[in-house]
NUTI-758007 format. One record per residue (C-alpha): residue in one letter; x, y, z. Coordinates in steps of 0.25 Angstrom, whole numbers, plus 5000, padded with zeros to 4 digits. Example, Ala and Ser with C-alpha at 12.3 -4.5 7.8 and 13.67 -1.06 7.14 Angstrom:
REM residues 2
<A <5049 4982 5031>>
<S <5055 4996 5029>>
//
This chain:
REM residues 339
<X <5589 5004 5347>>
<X <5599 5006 5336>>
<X <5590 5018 5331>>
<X <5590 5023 5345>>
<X <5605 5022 5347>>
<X <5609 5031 5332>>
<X <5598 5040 5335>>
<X <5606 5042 5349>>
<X <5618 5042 5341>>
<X <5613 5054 5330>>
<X <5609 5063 5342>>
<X <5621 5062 5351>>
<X <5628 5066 5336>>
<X <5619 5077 5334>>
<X <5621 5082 5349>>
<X <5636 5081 5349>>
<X <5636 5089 5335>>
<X <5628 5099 5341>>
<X <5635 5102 5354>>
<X <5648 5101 5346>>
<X <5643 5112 5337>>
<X <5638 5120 5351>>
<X <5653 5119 5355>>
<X <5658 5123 5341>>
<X <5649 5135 5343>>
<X <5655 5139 5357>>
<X <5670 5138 5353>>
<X <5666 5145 5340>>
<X <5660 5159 5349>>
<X <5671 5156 5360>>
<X <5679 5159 5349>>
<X <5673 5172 5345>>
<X <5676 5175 5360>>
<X <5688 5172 5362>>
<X <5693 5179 5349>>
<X <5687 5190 5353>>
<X <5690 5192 5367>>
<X <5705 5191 5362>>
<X <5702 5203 5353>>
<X <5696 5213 5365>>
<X <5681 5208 5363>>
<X <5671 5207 5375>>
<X <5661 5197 5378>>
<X <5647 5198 5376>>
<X <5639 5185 5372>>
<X <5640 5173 5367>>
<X <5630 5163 5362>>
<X <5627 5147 5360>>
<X <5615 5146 5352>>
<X <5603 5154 5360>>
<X <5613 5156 5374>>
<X <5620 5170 5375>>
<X <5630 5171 5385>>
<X <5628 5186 5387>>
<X <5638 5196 5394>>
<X <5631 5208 5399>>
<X <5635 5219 5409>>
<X <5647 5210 5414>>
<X <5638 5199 5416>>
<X <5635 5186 5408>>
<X <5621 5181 5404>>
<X <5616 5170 5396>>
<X <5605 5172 5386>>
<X <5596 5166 5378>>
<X <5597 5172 5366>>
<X <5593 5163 5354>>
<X <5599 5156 5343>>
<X <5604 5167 5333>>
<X <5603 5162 5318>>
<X <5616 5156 5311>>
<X <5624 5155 5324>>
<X <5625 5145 5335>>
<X <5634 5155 5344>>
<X <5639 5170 5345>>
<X <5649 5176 5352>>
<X <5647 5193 5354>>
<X <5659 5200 5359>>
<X <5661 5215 5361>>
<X <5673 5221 5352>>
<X <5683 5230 5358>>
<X <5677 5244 5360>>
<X <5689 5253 5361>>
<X <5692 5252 5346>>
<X <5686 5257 5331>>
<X <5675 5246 5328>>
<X <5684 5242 5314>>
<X <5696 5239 5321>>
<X <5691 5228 5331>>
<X <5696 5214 5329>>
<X <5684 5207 5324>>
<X <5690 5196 5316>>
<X <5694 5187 5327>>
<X <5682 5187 5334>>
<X <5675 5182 5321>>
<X <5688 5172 5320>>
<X <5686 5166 5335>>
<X <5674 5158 5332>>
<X <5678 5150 5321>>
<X <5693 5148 5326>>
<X <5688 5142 5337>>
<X <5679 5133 5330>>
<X <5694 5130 5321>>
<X <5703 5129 5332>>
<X <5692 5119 5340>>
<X <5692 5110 5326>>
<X <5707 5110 5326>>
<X <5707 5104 5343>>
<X <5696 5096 5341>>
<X <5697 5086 5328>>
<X <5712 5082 5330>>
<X <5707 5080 5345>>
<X <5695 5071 5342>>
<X <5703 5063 5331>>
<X <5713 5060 5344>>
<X <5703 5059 5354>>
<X <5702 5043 5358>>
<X <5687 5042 5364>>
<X <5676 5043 5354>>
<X <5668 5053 5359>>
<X <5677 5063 5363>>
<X <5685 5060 5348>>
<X <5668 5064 5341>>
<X <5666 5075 5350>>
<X <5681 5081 5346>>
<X <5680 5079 5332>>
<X <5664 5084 5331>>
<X <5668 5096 5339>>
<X <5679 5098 5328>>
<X <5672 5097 5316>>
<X <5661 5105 5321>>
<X <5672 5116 5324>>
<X <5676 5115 5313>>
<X <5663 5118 5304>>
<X <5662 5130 5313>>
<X <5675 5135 5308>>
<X <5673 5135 5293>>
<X <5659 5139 5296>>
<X <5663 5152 5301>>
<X <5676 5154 5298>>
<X <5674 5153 5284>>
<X <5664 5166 5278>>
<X <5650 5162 5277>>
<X <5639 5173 5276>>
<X <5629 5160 5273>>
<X <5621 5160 5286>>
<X <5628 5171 5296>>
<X <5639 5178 5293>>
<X <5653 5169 5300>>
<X <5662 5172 5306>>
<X <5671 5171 5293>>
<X <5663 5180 5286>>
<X <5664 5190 5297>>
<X <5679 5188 5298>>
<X <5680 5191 5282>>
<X <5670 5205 5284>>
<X <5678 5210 5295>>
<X <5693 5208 5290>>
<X <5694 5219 5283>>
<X <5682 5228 5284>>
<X <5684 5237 5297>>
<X <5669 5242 5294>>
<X <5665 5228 5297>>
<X <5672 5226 5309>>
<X <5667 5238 5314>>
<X <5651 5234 5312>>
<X <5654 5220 5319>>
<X <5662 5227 5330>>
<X <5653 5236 5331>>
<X <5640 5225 5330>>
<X <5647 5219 5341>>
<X <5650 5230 5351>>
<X <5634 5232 5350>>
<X <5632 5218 5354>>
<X <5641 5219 5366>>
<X <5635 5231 5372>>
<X <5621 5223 5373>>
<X <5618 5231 5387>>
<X <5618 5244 5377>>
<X <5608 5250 5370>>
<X <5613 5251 5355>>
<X <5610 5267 5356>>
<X <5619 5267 5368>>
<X <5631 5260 5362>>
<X <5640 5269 5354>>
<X <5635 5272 5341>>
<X <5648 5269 5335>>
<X <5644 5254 5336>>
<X <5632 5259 5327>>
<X <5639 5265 5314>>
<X <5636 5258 5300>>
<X <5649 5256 5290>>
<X <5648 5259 5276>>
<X <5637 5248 5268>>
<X <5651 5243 5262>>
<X <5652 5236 5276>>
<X <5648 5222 5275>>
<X <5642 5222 5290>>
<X <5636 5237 5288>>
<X <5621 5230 5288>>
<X <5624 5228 5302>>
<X <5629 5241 5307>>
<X <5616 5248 5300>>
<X <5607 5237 5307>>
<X <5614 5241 5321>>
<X <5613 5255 5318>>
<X <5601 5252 5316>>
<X <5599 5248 5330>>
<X <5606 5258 5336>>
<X <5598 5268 5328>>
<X <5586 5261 5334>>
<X <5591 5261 5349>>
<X <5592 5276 5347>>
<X <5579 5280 5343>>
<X <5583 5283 5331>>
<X <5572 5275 5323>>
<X <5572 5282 5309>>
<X <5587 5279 5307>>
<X <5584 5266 5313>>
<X <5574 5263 5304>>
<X <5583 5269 5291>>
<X <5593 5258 5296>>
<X <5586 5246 5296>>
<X <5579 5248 5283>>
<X <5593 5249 5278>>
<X <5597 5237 5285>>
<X <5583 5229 5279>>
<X <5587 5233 5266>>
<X <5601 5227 5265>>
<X <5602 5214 5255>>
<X <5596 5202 5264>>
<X <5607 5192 5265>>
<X <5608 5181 5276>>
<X <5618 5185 5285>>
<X <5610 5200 5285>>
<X <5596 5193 5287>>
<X <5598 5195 5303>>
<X <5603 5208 5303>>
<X <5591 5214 5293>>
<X <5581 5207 5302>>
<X <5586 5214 5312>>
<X <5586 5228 5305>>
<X <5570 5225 5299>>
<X <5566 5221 5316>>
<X <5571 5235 5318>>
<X <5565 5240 5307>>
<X <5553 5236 5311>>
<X <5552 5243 5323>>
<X <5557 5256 5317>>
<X <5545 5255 5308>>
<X <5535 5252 5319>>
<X <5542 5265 5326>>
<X <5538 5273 5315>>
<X <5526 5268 5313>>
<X <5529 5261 5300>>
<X <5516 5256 5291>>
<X <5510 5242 5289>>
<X <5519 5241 5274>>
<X <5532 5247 5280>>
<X <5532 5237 5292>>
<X <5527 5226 5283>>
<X <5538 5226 5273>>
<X <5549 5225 5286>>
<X <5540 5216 5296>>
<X <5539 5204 5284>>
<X <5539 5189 5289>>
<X <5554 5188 5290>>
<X <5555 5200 5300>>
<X <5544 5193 5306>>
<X <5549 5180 5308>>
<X <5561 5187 5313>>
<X <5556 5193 5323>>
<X <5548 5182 5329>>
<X <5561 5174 5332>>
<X <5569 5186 5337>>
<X <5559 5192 5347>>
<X <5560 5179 5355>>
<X <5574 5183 5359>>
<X <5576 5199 5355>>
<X <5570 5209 5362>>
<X <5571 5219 5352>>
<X <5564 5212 5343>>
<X <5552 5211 5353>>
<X <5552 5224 5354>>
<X <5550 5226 5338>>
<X <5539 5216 5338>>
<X <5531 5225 5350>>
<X <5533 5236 5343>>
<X <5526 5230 5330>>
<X <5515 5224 5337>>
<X <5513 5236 5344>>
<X <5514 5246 5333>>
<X <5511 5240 5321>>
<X <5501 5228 5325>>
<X <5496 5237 5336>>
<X <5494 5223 5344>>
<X <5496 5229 5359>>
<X <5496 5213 5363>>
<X <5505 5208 5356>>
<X <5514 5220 5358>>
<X <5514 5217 5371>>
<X <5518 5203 5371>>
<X <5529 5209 5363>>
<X <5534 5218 5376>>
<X <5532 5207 5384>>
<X <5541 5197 5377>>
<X <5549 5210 5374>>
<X <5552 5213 5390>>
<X <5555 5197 5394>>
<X <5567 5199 5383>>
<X <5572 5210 5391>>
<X <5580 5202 5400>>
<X <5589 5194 5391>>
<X <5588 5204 5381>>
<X <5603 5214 5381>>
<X <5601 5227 5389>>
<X <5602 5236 5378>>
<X <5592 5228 5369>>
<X <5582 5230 5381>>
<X <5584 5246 5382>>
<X <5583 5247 5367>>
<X <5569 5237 5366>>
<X <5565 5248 5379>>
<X <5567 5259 5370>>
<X <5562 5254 5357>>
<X <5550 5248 5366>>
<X <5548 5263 5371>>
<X <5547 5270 5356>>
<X <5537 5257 5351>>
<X <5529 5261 5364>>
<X <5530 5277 5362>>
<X <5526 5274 5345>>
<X <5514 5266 5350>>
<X <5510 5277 5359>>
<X <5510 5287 5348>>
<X <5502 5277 5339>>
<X <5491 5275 5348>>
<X <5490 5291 5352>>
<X <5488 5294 5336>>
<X <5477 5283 5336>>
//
């Protein structure tokens, strides 16, 4: 019974530290909200672990959109759009998180300390501390697993083409009904390499280029993009660029060695995780299985699970996987004619 009775114990602990950190995580993106809605932001989404809270066309929806690797949360706001990318304020809303993760430290220990009942004196002074790790963890710059807010804040003080990439990155992620070929190509333009952030705007530009048709130029980006120094923080964003690689390589009709040297175990392993929840990337592996494995069942397979995505995927995702899906179709045609 005694055994019994710790045992209890050690998982109400473990609970109450894991819903504490939950509530850290909310009052950390409330933060990125709040500061930003204060500097002429609007909202787009924000995530708990794999739920999105989603506005699109005026109207809210919440998604399912998995966990993303090195954060329990994010908060995506659109940035002003009636000023020059460099000069919107993007500092506070880096800054909002973490103050708000300060400030709830700052409330909560001196009130737990006084609180008279036991429990409510732990829960204060847990959800304190807990704030308070939050803070320093990204407050102070780290590049050690993502990028923190600190980090961000220290890049983006005094480089305006930073500022403009991020603003930029951001605006693309707010207009989630769109295409990326019918947004502004503005939000598409690539800063000199002494940019930190300029690894970013080539892989967007990338994308855009992509969204066009423009698959030669497309192509030229993404080997550009793979071909960067691989470092932690730029691991997601070059997996990224070698998934649309690929599927500029199987366009072209790339060989068995070219598509080899891209399609290695790691982009393998990649894509199996992400083509449960992206349906670009379900698109890329119906083109390989179509073009390159000529394996019409599993390419099917591929188009099926491709169209149940469809509705929880953004709109303009769902126009571009149509038109990629089209040119995979239209190549295919061609390959079986010359055979």
């Amino acid at each position: 019974m005694e055994f019994a009775e710790k045992l209890l114990r050690a998982a109400a602990i473990i609970a109450a530290v894991w819903l504490m950190y939950q509530l850290t995580v909310i009052i950390h993106e409330s933060g990125h909200l709040v500061m930003a809605k204060l500097t002429g932001y609007r909202f787009v989404s924000f995530r708990i672990g794999p739920l999105t809270l989603v506005r699109e066309r005026g109207k809210l929806k919440l998604r399912n959109t998995g966990w993303i690797k090195g954060t329990g949360g994010q908060c995506i706001m659109l940035p002003p759009e009636n000023r020059p990318a460099e000069t919107v304020p993007v500092v506070p809303y880096f800054l909002g998180g973490g103050l708000f993760n300060l400030l709830t430290a700052l409330l909560a220990v001196p009130a737990g300390f006084a609180a008279e009942n036991r429990y409510v004196k732990a829960v204060l002074i847990l959800l304190g501390f807990i704030s308070a790790a939050q803070a320093l963890l990204n407050l102070i710059p780290s590049g050690l697993f993502v990028l923190n807010d600190g980090y961000q804040i220290r890049q983006l003080r005094n480089s305006p083409a930073d500022r403009a990439v991020v603003c930029n990155s951001l605006r693309i992620s707010g207009h989630s009904e769109l295409s990326f070929s019918e947004m502004p190509e503005a939000y598409f333009a690539i800063p000199d390499d002494t940019c930190a952030y300029a690894y970013i705007a080539e892989m967007l530009r990338g994308q855009y280029m992509l969204d066009c048709g423009n698959f030669q130029e497309a192509e030229a980006l993404f080997v550009r993009c793979c071909g960067r120094k691989r470092t932690d923080q730029r691991d997601l964003y070059q997996s990224e660029a070698a998934s649309s690689l690929l599927l500029c390589m199987l366009l072209r009709g790339a060989d068995a060695d070219e598509i080899g040297q891209v399609y290695d175990s790691n982009l393998q392993q990649y894509l199996e995780l992400a083509k449960q929840r992206q349906i670009d990337k379900r698109c890329i592996m119906y083109a390989y299985q179509l073009l390159f494995c000529k394996d019409a069942d599993a390419a099917k397979q591929e188009y099926e699970a491709m169209l149940r995505l469809q509705s929880d995927a953004p709109a303009g995702d769902v126009k571009t996987q149509k038109m990629l899906t089209a040119e995979v179709q239209k190549r295919a045609e061609c390959l079986s004619a010359q055979a």
